[in-house]
C-alpha positions as CSV (number, residue, x, y, z in Angstrom):
1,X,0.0,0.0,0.0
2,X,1.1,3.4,-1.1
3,X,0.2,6.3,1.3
4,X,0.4,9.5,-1.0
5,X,0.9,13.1,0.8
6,X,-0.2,16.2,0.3
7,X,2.0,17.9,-1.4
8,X,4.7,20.4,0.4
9,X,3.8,18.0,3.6
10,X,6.1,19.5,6.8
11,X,7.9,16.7,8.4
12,X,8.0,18.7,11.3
13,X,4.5,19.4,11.8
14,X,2.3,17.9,14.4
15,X,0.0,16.1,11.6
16,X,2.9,14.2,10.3
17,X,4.2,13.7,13.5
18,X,0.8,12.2,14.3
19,X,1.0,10.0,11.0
20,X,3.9,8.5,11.9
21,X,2.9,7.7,15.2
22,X,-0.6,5.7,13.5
23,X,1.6,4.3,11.4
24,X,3.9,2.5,14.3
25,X,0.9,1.2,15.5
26,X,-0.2,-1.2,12.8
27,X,0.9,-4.7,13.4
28,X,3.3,-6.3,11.2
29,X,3.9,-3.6,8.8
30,X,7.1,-1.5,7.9
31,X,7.0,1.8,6.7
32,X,9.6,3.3,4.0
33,X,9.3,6.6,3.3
34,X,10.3,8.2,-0.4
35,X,10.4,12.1,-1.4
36,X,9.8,13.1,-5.0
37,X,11.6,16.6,-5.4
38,X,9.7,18.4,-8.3
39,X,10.8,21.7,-9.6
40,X,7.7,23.3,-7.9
41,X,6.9,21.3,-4.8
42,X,8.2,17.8,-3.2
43,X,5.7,15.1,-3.2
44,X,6.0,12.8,-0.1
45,X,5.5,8.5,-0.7
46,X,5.5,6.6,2.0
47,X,5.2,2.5,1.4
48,X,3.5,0.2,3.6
49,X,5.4,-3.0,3.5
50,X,4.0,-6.2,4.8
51,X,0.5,-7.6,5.9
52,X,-1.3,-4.7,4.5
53,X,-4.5,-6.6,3.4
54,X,-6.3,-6.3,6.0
55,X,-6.1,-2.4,6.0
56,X,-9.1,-0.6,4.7
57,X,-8.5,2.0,2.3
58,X,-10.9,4.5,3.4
59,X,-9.4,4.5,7.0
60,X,-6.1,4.5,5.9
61,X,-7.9,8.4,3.5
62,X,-8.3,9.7,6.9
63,X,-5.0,9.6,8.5
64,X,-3.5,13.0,9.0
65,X,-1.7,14.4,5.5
66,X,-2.8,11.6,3.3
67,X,-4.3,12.8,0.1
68,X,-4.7,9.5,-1.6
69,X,-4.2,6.1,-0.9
70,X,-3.1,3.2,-3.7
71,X,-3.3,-0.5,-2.9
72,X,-0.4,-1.9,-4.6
73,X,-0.3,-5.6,-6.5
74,X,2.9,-8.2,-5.1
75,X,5.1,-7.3,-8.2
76,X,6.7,-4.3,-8.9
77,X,5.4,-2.7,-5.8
78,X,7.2,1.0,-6.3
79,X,7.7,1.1,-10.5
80,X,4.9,-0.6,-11.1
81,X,1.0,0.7,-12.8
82,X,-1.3,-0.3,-10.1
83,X,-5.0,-0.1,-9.8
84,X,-6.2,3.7,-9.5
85,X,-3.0,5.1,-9.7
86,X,-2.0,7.8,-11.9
87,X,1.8,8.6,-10.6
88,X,4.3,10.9,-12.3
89,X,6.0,8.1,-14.8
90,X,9.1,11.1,-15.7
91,X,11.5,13.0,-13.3
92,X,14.0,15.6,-13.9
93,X,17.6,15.3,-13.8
94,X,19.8,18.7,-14.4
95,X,17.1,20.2,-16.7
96,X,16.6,17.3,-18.4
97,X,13.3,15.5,-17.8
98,X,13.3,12.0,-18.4
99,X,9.6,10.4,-18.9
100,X,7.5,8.3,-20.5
101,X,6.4,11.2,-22.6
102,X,9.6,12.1,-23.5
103,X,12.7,11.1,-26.1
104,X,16.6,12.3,-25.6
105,X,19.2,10.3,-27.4
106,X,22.7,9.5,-25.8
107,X,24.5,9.6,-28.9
108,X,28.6,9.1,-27.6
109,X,31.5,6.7,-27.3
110,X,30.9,3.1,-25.9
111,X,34.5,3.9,-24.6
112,X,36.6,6.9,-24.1
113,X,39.9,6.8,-25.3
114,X,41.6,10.3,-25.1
115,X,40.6,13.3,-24.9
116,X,40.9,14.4,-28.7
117,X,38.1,12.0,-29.6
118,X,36.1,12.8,-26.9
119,X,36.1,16.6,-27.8
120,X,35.2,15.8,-31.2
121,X,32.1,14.1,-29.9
122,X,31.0,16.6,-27.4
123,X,31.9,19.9,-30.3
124,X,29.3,17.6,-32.8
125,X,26.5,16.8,-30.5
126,X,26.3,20.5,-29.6
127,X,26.4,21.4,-32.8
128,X,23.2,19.2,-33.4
129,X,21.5,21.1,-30.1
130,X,22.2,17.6,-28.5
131,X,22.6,17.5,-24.5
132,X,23.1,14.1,-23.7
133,X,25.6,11.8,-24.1
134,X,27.4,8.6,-23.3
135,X,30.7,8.1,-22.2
136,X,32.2,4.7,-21.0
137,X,34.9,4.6,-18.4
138,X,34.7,1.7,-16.7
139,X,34.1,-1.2,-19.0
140,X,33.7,-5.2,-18.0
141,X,34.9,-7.4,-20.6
142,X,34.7,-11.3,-21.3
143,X,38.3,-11.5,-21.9
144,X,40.1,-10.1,-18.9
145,X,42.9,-9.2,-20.4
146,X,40.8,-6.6,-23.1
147,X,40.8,-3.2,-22.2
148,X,38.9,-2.3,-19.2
149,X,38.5,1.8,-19.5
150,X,40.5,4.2,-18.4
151,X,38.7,4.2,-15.1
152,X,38.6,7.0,-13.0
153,X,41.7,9.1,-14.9
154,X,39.4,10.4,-17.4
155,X,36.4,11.4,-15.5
156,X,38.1,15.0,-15.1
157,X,38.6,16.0,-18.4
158,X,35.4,14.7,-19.8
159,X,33.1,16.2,-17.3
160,X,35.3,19.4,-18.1
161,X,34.9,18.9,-22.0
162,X,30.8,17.7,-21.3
163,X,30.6,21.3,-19.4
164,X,32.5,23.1,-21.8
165,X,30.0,21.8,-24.9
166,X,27.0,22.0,-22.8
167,X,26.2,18.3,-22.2
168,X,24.3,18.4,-19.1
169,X,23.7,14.3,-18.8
170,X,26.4,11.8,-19.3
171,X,25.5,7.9,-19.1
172,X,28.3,6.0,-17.9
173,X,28.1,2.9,-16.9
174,X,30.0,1.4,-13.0
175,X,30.7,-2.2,-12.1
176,X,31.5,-1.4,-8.8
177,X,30.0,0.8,-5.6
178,X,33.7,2.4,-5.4
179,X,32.9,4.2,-9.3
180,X,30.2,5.9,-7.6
181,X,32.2,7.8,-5.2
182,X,35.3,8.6,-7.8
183,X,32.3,10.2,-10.1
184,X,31.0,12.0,-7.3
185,X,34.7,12.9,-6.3
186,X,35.7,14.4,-9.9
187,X,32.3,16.4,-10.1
188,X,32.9,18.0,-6.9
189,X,36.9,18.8,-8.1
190,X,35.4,20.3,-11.5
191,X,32.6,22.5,-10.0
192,X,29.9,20.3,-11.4
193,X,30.1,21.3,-15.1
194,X,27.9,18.3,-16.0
195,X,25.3,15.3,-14.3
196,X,25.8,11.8,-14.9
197,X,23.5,8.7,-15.1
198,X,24.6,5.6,-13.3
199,X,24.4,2.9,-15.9
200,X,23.9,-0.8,-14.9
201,X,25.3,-3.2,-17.9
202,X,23.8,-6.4,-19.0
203,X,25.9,-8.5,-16.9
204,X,25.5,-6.6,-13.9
205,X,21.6,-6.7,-13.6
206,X,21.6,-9.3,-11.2
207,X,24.3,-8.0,-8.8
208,X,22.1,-7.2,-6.4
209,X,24.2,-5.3,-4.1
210,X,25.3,-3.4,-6.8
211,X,22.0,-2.8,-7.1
212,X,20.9,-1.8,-3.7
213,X,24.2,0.5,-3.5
214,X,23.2,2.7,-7.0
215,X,19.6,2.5,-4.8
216,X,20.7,4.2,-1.4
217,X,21.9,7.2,-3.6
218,X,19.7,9.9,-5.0
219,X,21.8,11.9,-6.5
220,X,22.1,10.7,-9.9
221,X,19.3,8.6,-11.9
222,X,20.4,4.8,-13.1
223,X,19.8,3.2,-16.4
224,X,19.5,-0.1,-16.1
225,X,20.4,-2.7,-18.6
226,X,18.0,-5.8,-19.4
227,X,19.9,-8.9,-18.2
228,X,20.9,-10.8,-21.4
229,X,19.9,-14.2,-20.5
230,X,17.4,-13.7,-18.4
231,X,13.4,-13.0,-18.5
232,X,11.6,-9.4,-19.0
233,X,10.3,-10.3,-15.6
234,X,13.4,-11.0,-13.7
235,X,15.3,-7.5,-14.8
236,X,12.4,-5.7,-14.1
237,X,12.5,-6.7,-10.6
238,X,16.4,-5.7,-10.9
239,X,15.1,-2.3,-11.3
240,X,12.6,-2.7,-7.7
241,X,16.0,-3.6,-6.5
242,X,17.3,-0.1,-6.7
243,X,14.0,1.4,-6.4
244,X,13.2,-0.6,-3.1
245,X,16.4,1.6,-1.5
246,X,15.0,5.1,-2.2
247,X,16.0,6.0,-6.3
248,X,12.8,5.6,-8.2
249,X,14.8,7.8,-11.7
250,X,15.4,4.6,-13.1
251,X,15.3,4.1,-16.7
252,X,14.9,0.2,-18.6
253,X,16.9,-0.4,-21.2
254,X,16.5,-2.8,-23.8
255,X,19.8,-4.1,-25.9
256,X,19.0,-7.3,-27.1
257,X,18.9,-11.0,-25.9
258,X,22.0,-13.1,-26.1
259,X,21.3,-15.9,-28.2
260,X,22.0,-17.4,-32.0
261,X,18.2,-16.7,-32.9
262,X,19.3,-13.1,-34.0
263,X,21.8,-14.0,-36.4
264,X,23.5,-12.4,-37.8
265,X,23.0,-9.2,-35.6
266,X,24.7,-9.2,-31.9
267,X,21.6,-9.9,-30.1
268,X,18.1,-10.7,-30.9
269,X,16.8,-7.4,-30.6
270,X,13.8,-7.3,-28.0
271,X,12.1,-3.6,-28.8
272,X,8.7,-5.2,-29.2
273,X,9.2,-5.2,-25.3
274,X,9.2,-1.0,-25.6
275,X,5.2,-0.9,-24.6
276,X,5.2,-3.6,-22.3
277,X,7.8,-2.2,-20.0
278,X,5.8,0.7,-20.1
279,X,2.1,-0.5,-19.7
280,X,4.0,-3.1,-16.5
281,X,6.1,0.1,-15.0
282,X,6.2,3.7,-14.8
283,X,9.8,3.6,-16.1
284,X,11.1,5.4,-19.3
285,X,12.3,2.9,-21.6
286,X,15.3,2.7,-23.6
287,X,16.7,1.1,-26.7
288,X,20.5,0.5,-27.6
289,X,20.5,-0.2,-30.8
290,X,23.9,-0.4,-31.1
291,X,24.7,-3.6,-29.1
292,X,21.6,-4.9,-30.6
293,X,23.0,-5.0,-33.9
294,X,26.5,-4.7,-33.6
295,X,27.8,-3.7,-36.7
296,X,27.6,-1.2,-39.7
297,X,25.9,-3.3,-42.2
298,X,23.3,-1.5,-44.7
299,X,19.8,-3.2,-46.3
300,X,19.4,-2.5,-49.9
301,X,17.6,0.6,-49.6
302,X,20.7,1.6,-48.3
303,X,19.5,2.2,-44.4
304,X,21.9,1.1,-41.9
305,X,20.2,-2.1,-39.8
306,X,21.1,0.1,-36.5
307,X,18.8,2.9,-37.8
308,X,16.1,0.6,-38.6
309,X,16.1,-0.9,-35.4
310,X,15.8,2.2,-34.1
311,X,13.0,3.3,-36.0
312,X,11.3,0.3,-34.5
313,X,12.0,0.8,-30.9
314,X,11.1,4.6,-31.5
315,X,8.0,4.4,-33.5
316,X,6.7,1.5,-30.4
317,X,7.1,4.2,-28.0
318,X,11.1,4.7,-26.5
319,X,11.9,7.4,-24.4
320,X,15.3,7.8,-24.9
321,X,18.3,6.1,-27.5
322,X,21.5,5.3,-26.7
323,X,23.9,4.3,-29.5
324,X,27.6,4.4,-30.2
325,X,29.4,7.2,-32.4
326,X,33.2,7.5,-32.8
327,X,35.5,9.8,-34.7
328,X,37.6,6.8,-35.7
329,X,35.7,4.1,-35.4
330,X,39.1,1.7,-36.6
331,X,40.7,3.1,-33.8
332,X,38.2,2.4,-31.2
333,X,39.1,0.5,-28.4
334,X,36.0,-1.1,-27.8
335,X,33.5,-2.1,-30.2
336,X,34.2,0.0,-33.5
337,X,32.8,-2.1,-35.7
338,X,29.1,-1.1,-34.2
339,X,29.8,2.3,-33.8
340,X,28.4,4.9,-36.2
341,X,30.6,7.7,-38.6
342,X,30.6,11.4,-37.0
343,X,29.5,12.6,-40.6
344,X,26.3,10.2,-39.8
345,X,25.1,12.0,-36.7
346,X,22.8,14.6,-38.2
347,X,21.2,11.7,-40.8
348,X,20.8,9.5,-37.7
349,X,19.1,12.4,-35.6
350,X,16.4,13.2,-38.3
351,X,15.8,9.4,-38.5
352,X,15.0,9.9,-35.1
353,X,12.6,12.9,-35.6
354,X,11.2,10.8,-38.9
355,X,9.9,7.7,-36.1
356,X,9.2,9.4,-33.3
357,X,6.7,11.9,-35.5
358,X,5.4,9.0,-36.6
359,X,4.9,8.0,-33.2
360,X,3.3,10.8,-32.1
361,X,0.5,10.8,-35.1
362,X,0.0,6.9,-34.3
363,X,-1.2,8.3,-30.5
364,X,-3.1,11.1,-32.1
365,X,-4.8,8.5,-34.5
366,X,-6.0,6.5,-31.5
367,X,-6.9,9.4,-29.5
368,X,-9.4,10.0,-32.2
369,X,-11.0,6.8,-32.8
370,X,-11.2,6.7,-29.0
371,X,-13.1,9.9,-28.4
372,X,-15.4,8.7,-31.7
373,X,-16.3,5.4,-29.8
C-alpha cells in the first residue's frame, strides 16, 4: 500500500508527527518513506510494506496528511502501474526530464579513449543542439585481459569537456560501488560542469548489491540494462531492487537477448518489449540499438540495420536512445565495428525525428478513434 501526501507536507509538523505515530501502530507492517523533489513542490511517498491486506483504504484516507491512498499488486510494488494510480512516470535530472512522454538520445563513445576524440564528440552533439551523451569509463569485458576503460583518470577531463560543450547528462556505466564515489569525487573537483547517469550493464543486472548500492543514492538517476539471458520479468524486478532503496529515476533499457536466434545481428533485438515495460512500470524505456546489432551493415535501400532498429523501438514508444558514435571508429578500443561515422550523426538524428513523428500521429490516430467510440 502506497500512502500519497499532500504535497509540500512539513515533516516537522504535528499532523505528520501524528501520521507516523498511526503508522507504528499497525501490526506487522514496515514503513519506507520516499520524497519526489519536483521543480515546484516535493511530493512525499511513504510504502507500507508487509501484511497490508487487512487495512481498509478509506481509513487509511483519513489519517492526518494523506491525500490518496493506492493499494499496490505483489510485483513491482514502487515502478509498477497499479490499480487507481495515476503517478508521475518522468522526473528531472539537471534540466533534463526524463519520462515516459519524452525522447533524448545518448549519442557518444561506448568507450573513451583520449581526450581528442572525446572533444570531437561533445563539439558535434552541440552542434546538433544535443545534450546528452554517453561516455564509457569503466568497462567489464569477457576477456580479462581486453581493455577495461580508463577508469577514474578520465572522469576529469570529460566532465570538463561535457561542461564546456554544454552536455548536461552523461550515461556512464559502473561495475563497482567504489565508481560511484570517484564520479561524485571528480564532479565535486570540476565544479559540477555536468550530471551523470549511473548505468547498470547487461551482466551486472543481477548483482544485487550493486544494485541496492546505486539505490541508497539519490543523487544521480540509473539506467539499467535488461539482463541478457534472463526474462523481462526477472530484470524488471532488478530495477525494484534499486527502487526498493530510495532512487525511483530509473530508466529500462532494452539491448538485445543473447542468443544465435538473431543472427546475424549481436543480439536478438527485444524492442517489441518498448510498450510492455511501459504499460508493466512507470519507467522510461530505452533502446541501444547499437549492441543490438553490432555492426555497420546497410539493407538495400541503403539504411543502416542500426537505424532501422531504431525506427522500430522509436515508432513503439522509447523514451530515450542510446547508440555508439566514434570519430575513428578503426581506432576504437571497444567495439568499433558497431559504432556509427561522425559525418552520420545529423542523418541518424532526423531518423530519429522521422519515427518518433510517426509515433506521435500513431497516438493522435487513437486518441481519435477513442473519443469517436
Amino acid at each position: 500500500m502506497i500512502l500519497l501526501l499532500h504535497p509540500n507536507t512539513d515533516k516537522k509538523s504535528d499532523d505528520y508527527q501524528s501520521l507516523l505515530n498511526k503508522l507504528s501502530q499497525l501490526s506487522d507492517v514496515q514503513t519506507r518513506v520516499h520524497d519526489v523533489e519536483g521543480t515546484e513542490q516535493t511530493l512525499t511517498e511513504i510504502y507500507l510494506l508487509g501484511n497490508t491486506s487487512a487495512l481498509l483504504l478509506n481509513e487509511m484516507q483519513d489519517y492526518p496528511c494523506v491525500e490518496r491512498v493506492i493499494r499496490i499488486s505483489d510485483e513491482y510494488r514502487i515502478l509498477g502501474r497499479h490499480d487507481d494510480e495515476h503517478r508521475a512516470s518522468s522526473f528531472e535530472y539537471n534540466g533534463v526530464k526524463f519520462g515516459q512522454d519524452t525522447l533524448n538520445v545518448f549519442a557518444g563513445l561506448c568507450a573513451v579513449d583520449n581526450p581528442e576524440h572525446v572533444e570531437l564528440m561533445m563539439k558535434a552533439l552541440q552542434a546538433n543542439d544535443q545534450v546528452c551523451t554517453r561516455m564509457g569509463a569503466y568497462k567489464p569485458r569477457t576477456n580479462p585481459y581486453s581493455f577495461q576503460g580508463q577508469g577514474k583518470d578520465c572522469l576529469p577531463w570529460v566532465f570538463e569537456l561535457a561542461g564546456k560543450y554544454g552536455i548536461k547528462v552523461v550515461a556512464m556505466e559502473i561495475t563497482h560501488e567504489a565508481h560511484v564515489d570517484e564520479i561524485n569525487d571528480a564532479l565535486e573537483k570540476t565544479g559540477h560542469p555536468t550530471g551523470v547517469m549511473l548505468q547498470i550493464g547487461t551482466r551486472n543486472t543481477q548483482n544485487f548489491e550493486l544494485l541496492k548500492s546505486v539505490g541508497q543514492q539519490t543523487t544521480h538517476p540509473v539506467l539499467l540494462k535488461r539482463g541478457f539471458g534472463i526474462t523481462l520479468e526477472e530484470s524488471i524486478n532488478a530495477a525494484e531492487y534499486i527502487a526498493s532503496e530510495g532512487n525511483q529515476n530509473v530508466i529500462f533499457a532494452l539491448r538485445g537477448m543473447k542468443t544465435n536466434m538473431g543472427d546475424p545481428h549481436r543480439n536478438f533485438v527485444d524492442f517489441a518489449h518498448v510498450p510492455v515495460v511501459k504499460r508493466l512500470t512507470r519507467m522510461p524505456v530505452c533502446i541501444d540499438p547499437s549492441h543490438s546489432v553490432g555492426t555497420r551493415e546497410a539493407a538495400p535501400d541503403g539504411l543502416l540495420d542500426v537505424m532501422h532498429v531504431t525506427a522500430q523501438g522509436i515508432i513503439a514508444g522509447a523514451n530515450m536512445v542510446l547508440v555508439d558514435f566514434h570519430p575513428a571508429p578503426a581506432k576504437a578500443l571497444v567495439d568499433g565495428p558497431q559504432a556509427l561515422l561522425m559525418e552520420e550523426l545529423p542523418l541518424f538524428l532526423s531518423d530519429v525525428k522521422i519515427a518518433r513523428d510517426a509515433y506521435l500521429k500513431r497516438c493522435e490516430l487513437m486518441n481519435e478513434f477513442k473519443n469517436k467510440s
